[in-house]
Each structure stands twice: as structure tokens, then as C-alpha cells.
C-alpha positions as CSV (number, residue, x, y, z in Angstrom):
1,X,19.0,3.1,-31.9
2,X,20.6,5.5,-28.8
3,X,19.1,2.9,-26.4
4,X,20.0,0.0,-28.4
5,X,23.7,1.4,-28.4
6,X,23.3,2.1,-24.7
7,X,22.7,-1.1,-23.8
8,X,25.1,-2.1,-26.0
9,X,27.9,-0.3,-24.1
10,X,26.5,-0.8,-20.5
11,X,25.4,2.4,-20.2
12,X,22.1,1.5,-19.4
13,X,20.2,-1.9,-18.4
14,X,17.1,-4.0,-19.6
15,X,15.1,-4.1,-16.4
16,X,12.3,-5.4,-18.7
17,X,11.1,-5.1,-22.2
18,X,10.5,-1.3,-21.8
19,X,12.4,-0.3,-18.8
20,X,15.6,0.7,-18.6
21,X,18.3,2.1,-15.6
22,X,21.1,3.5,-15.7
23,X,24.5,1.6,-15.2
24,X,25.7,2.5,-11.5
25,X,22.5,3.1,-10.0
26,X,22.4,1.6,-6.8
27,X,19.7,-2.0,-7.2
28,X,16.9,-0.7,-4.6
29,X,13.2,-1.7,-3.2
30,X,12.0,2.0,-4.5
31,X,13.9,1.0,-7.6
32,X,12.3,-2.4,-8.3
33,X,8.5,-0.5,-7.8
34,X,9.2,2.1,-10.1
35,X,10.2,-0.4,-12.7
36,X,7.1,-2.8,-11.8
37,X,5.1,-0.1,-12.2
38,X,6.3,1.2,-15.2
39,X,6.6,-2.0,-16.8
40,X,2.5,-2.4,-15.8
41,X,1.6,0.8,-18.0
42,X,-0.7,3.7,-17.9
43,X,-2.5,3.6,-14.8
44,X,-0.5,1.5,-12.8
45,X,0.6,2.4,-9.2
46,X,2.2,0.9,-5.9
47,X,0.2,-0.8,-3.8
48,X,-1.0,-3.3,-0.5
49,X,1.7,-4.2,1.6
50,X,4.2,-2.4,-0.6
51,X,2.1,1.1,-0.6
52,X,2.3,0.9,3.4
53,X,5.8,0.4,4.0
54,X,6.3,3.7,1.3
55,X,3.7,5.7,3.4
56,X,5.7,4.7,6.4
57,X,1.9,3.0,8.3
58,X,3.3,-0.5,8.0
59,X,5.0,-2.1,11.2
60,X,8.7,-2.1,10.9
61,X,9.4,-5.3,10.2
62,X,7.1,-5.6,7.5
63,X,9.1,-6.9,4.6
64,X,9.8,-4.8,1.2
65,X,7.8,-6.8,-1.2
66,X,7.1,-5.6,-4.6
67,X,3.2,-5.3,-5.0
68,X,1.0,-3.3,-7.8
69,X,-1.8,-2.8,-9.3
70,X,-2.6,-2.0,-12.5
71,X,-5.9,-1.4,-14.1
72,X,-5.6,-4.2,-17.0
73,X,-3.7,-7.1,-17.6
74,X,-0.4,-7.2,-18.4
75,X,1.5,-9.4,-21.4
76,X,4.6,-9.5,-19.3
77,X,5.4,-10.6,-15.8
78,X,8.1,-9.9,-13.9
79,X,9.8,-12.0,-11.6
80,X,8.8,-11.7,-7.7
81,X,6.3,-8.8,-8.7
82,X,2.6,-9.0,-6.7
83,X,0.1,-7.9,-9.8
84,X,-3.4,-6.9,-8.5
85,X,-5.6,-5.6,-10.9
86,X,-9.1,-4.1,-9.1
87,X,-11.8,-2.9,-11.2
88,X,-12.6,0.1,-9.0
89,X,-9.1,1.7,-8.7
90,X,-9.8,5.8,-9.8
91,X,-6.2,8.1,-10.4
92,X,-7.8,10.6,-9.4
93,X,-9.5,9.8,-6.0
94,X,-6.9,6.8,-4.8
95,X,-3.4,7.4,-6.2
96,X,-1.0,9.9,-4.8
97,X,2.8,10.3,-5.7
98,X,5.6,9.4,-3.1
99,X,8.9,10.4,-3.6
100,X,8.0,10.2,-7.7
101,X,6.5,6.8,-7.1
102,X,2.8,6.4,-8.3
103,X,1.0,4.9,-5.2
104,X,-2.4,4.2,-3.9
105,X,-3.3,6.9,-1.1
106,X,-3.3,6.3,2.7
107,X,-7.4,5.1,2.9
108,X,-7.4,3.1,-0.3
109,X,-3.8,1.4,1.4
110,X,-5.5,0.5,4.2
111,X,-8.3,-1.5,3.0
112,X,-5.9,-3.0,0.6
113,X,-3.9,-3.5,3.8
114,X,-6.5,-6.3,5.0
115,X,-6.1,-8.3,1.7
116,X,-2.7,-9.7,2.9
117,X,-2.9,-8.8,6.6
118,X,-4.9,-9.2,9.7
119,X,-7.4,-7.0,11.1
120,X,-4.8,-6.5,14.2
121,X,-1.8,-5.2,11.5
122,X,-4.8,-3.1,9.8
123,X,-6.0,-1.3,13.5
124,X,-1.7,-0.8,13.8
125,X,-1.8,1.1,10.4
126,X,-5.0,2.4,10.8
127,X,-3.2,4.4,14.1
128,X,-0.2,4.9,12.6
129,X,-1.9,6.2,9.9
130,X,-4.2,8.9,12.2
131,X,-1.0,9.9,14.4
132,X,0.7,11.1,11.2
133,X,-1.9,13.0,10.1
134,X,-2.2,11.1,6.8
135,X,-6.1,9.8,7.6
136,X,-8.6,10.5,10.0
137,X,-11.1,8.3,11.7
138,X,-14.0,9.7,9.3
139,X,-12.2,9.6,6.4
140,X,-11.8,5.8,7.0
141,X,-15.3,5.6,7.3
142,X,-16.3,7.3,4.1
143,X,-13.6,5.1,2.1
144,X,-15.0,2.0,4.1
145,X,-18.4,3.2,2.6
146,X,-17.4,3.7,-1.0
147,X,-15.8,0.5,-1.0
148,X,-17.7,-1.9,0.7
149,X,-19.6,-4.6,-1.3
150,X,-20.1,-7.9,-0.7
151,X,-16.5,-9.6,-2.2
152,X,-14.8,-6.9,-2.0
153,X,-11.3,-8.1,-0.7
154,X,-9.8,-6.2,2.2
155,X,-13.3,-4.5,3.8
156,X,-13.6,-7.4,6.0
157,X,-10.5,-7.1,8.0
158,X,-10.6,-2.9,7.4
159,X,-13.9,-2.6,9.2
160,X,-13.3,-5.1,12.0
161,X,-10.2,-2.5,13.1
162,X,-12.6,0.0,13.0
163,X,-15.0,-1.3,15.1
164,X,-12.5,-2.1,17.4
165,X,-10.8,1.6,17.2
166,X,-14.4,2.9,17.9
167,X,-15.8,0.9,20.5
168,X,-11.9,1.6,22.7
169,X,-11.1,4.5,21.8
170,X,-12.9,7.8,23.4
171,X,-9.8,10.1,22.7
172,X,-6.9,10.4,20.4
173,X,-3.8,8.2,21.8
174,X,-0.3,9.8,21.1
175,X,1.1,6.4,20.2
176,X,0.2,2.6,20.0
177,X,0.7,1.5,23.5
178,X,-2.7,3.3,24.3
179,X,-4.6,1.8,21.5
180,X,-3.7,-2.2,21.9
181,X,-3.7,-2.0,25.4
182,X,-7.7,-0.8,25.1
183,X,-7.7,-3.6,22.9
184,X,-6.2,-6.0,25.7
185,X,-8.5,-4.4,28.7
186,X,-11.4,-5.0,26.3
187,X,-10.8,-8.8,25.5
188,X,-9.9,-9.9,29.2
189,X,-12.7,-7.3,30.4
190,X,-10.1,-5.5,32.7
191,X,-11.7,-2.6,33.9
């Protein structure tokens, strides 16, 4: 009856059957993930394009879409919300916390990163990713490895950038201008 009477008085708002915000908080993208995500249930967590713009590994223009996933289906829908829902998704290996914010972890993000994206944006993230420290080359491999069966969306475009990262790479570059020009020098055969 409080939150019934909360509602009642604008206190707090109906974001959807089961979530509520306070009156005065300020509408944002972090906002609208927590309340997805909430409103998906138990097990639900931030994800794709949405979980590499909150890790910070997605270019900066990448728009701030609202994109889940959520271990089993959902009776409600909410509007302008991206609802994956993977069989192999484990809290305990793939989801991390950001900022309060269930969210799949840096590897899992960047093969879910190939679903939407091409294998060019995945290499970017993939570097982002290994200049903040937040994944390294190996790891990649191993989640590449524990993922991959045939189907499995994202692995395609996720070991492409790999390849490439390993066959131009020999050393660690301190920023991305080292990495797609290796890229370039290898497609025109520049020495």
C-alpha cells in the first residue's frame, strides 16, 4: 500500500510493472538499463552493444542503446529495449557489476560485440579493451574457445579480429593508430 500511495502522490514512478524511480531523478541511459534489467528478473544483466559503451571499449560514437539479456523469457516488454536471451550465459563466470549495473564481463562483451558489429569495430574493442587492462590477448582466446560452436552468434566476427590482431601485431601498441595502420600495411601489402 506505501508504493501504491507513492505513486499516488508522485513520489515515485511506474517505469514498468515492477519497477519503480523516484520523482526527480534525472531520466538517464544507466537509468533505463537498470530498469530493463530489473524488469527482466533474476539473472538478467547488460549486455552487446550496450555492455561496451558501460565498459568504456566501444568507439565513441557508438550510440546508447538499451540491450539485455536475460536467461528466460520475459511476459513483459518494454518499449525500445534489445532482449537477448543465450542459453550459455553463467553469473558467475560472464557477469561483473559496473557502477551497480549487472553486466556481462569484458570477454563475454566482446564476442557478443560481433552479433551487432563488424569484425573491424570488434578488433577496435578488442584493443581498447587490452590497452585498459580489462582483457588480454589469451584471455580472448580461452573465451573464443569456450564459446565457439557452430551457430554460435558473435564467434565469427570475434575470431576474424583475432586473427587479424595476431597475424599484425608482434608487440603491444599504446593506442589504435598502430593497430589499424598494420591492418592497412597488411591489405595493400605495404612493406
Amino acid at each position: 500500500h506505501a508504493i501504491e500511495w507513492s505513486v499516488r502522490v508522485g513520489e515515485l514512478l511506474r517505469r514498468s510493472p515492477a519497477v519503480y524511480v523516484v520523482a526527480g531523478a534525472p531520466a538517464t541511459w544507466r537509468q533505463a538499463l537498470m530498469v530493463a534489467v530489473l524488469d527482466a528478473g533474476s539473472g538478467a544483466c547488460v549486455s552487446h552493444r550496450a555492455a561496451a559503451v558501460l565498459l568504456g571499449i566501444a568507439r565513441r560514437t557508438m550510440r546508447e542503446v538499451v540491450e539485455i539479456t536475460s536467461p528466460r523469457r520475459r511476459s513483459m516488454r518494454l518499449d525500445g529495449v534489445v532482449v537477448h536471451e543465450p542459453l550459455d550465459l553463467r553469473d558467475d563466470r560472464d557477469v561483473i557489476v559496473v557502477d551497480g549495473i549487472p553486466c556481462t564481463g569484458p570477454l563475454r562483451t566482446l564476442v557478443d560485440y560481433g552479433v551487432s558489429e563488424s569484425w573491424l569495430e570488434v578488433w577496435d574493442a578488442i584493443e581498447r579493451a587490452i590497452q585498459a587492462d580489462l582483457v588480454t590477448h589469451r584471455g580472448c582466446e580461452w573465451m573464443l574457445s569456450r564459446l565457439s560452436k557452430q551457430g554460435r552468434h558473435g564467434c565469427g566476427p570475434f575470431r576474424r579480429a583475432l586473427d587479424e590482431r595476431a597475424l599484425k601485431m608482434r608487440a603491444p601498441a599504446k593506442g589504435l593508430l598502430e593497430p589499424r595502420f598494420a591492418g592497412l600495411a597488411a591489405r595493400y601489402r605495404l612493406p
